[in-house]
C-alpha positions in Angstrom: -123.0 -81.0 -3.1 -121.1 -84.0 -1.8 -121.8 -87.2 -2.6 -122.2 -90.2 -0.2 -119.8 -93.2 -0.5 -121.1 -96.7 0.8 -118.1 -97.5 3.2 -117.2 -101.0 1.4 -116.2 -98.4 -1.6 -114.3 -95.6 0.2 -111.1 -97.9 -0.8 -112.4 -98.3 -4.2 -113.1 -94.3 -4.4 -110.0 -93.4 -3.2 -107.7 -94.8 -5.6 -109.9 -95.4 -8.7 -110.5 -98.3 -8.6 -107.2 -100.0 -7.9 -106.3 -102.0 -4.7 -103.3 -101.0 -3.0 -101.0 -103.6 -2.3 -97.7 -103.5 -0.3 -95.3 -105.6 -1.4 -91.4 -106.8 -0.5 -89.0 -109.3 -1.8 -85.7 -110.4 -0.8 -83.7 -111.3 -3.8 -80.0 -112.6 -4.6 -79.1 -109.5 -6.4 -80.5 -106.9 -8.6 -81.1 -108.4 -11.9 -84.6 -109.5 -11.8 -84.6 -112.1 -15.1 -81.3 -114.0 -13.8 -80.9 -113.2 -9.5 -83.0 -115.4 -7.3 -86.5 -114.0 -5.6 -85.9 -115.8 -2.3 -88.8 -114.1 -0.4 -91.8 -112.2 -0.4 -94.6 -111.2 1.9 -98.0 -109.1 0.8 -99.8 -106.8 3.0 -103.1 -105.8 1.9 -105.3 -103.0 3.0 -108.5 -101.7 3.8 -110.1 -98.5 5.2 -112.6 -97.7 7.9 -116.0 -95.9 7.8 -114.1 -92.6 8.2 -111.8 -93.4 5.3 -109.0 -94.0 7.1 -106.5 -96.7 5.8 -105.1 -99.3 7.8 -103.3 -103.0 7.4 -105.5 -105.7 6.8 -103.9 -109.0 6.0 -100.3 -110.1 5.7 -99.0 -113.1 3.5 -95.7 -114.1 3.2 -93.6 -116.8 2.0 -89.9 -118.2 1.8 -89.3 -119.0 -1.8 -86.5 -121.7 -3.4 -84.3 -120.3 -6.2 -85.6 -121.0 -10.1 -83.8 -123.5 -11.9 -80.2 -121.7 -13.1 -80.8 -118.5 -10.9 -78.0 -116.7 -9.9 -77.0 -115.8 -6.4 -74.7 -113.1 -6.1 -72.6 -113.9 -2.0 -73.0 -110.0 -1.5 -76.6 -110.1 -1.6 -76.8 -113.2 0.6 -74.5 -111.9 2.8 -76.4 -108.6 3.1 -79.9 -110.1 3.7 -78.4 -113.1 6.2 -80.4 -115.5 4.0 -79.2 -119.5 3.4 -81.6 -120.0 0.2 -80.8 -123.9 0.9 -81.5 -123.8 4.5 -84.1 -126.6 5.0 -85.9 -125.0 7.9 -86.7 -122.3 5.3 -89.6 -124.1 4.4 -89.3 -122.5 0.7 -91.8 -123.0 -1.7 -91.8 -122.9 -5.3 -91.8 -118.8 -7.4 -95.4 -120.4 -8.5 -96.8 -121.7 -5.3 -95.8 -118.5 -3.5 -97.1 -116.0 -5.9 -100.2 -118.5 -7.0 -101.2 -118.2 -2.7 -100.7 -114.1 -2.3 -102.8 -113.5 -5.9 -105.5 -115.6 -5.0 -105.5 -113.6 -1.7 -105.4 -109.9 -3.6 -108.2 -111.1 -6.0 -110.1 -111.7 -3.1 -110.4 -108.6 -1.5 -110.5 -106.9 -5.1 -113.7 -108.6 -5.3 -114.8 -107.7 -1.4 -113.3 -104.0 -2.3 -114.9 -103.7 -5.6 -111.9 -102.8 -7.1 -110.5 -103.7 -11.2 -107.2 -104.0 -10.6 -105.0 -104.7 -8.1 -101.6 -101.8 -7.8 -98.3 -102.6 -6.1 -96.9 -100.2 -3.1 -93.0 -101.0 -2.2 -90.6 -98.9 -1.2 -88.2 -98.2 -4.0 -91.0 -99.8 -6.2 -89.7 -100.6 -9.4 -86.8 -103.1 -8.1 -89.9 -105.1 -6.4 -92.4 -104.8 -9.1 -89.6 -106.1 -11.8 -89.2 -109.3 -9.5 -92.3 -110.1 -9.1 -93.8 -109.5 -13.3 -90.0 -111.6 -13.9 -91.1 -114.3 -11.1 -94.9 -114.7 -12.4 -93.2 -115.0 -16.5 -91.2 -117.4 -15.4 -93.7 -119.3 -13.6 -96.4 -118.9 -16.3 -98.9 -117.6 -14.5 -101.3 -115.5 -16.5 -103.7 -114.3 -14.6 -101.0 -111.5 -12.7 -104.0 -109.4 -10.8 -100.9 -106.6 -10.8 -101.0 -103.4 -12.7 -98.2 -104.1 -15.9 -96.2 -100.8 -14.5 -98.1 -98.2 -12.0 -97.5 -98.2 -9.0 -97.3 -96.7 -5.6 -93.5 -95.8 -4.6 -93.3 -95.1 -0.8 -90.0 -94.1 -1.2 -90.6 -91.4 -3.6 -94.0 -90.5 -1.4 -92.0 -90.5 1.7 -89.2 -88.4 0.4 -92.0 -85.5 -0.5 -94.2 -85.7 2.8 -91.3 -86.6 5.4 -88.0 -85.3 3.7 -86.5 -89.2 4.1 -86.4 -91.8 1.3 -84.9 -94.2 3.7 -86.9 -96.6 4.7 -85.8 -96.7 8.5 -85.5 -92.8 8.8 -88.7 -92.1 7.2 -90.5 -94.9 9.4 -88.8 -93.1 12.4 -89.5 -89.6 11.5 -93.7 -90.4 11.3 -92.9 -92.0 14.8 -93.2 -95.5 13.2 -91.0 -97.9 15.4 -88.3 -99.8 13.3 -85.7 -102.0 14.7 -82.3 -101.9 12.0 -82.5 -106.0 13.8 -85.7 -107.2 11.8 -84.9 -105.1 8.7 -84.4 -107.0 5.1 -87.0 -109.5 5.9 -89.9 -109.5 3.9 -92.5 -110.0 5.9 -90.7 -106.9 8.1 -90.3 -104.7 6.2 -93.3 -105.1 3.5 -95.5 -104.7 7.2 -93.3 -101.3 8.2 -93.7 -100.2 4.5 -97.5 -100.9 4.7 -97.7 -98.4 8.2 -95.5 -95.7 5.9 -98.5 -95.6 3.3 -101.0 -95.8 5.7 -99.6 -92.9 7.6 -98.8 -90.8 4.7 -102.5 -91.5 2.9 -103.9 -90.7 6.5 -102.1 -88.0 7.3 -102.7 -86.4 3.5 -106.8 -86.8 4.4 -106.2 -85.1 7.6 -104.5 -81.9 6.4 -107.8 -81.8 3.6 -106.5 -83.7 0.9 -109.2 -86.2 0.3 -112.1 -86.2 -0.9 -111.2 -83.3 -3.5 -114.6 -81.4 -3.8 -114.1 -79.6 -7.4 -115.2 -75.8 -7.7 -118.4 -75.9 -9.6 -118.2 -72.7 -11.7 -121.6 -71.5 -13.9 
């Protein structure tokens, strides 16, 4: 017999009680203790009545190197960023990450959720920054899983045959510009529809709610 989920759990339900959310940095390298984080944008998510997931709400923020970070020219020149440009408007690895976790506890209260779990394409290099960012910053209340989490790259690989980023976007019919690329707020919004389509498209073909065989 199936059981009936209130809709304001069907998030909740689906992933265990953890609260996906999307996440991208820009960064002055790939050392995540000693290279800058010099941007990052959230997107969080929630589902409809029929359980299907869509993009709820998108922070993002410019963020000013750490005192003594170390910013390698072929990462600046790959991303286009100035990280002293004053029309940045950067903020501070605390005020940037202290306004996105005040959002995700938020809707991990409205979503009834424990714990909040980080989605990124090629998720460990974004999931390092941020747990290096929120040390350095002493914040102690990290509403982040310590390691799990949702890697679209490795998810996209097995349900479109692309790991890219662009080519996977472009193979679910997602529309991506190679323009607006390496920008946080961008790409962490394009990595967000990825998800989205591959959790959707996963419920569609049967694979959610799993009704286990009762046997006698």
């Amino acid at each position: 017999m199936n059981q009936t989920i209130e809709p304001s759990h069907l998030l909740k339900e689906r992933f265990r009680g953890y609260f996906p959310v999307v996440i991208d940095v820009e960064t002055a390298g790939f050392n995540a203790s000693t290279d800058a984080l010099l941007e990052i944008a959230a997107t969080t998510l929630k589902m409809d009545e029929s359980g299907r997931l869509m993009i709820d709400e998108t922070v993002h923020h410019h963020v000013a190197p750490f005192e003594g970070a170390n910013l390698e020219k072929s990462a600046l020149e790959f991303t286009g960023i100035d990280p002293y440009n004053p029309l940045r408007g950067a903020v501070t690895e605390k005020e940037a990450l202290s306004g996105i976790y005040k959002v995700v506890r938020k809707k991990l209260k409205l979503s009834g959720c424990h714990r909040a779990v980080m989605v990124a394409h090629n998720a460990s290099f974004d999931h390092g920054f941020v747990m290096a960012a929120s040390q350095r910053a002493g914040i102690k209340r990290n509403p982040f899983h310590p390691f799990a989490t949702f890697d679209t790259a490795a998810l996209s690989g097995l349900a479109l045959g692309q790991t890219v980023l662009a080519k996977a976007c472009r193979t679910a019919a997602i529309e991506f510009d190679n323009k607006e690329a390496h920008s946080a707020l961008y790409d962490t919004e394009k990595t967000a529809e990825l998800f989205c389509w591959i959790v959707n498209r996963w419920k569609s073909l049967g694979g959610w709610p799993v009704v286990a065989d009762h046997q006698e």
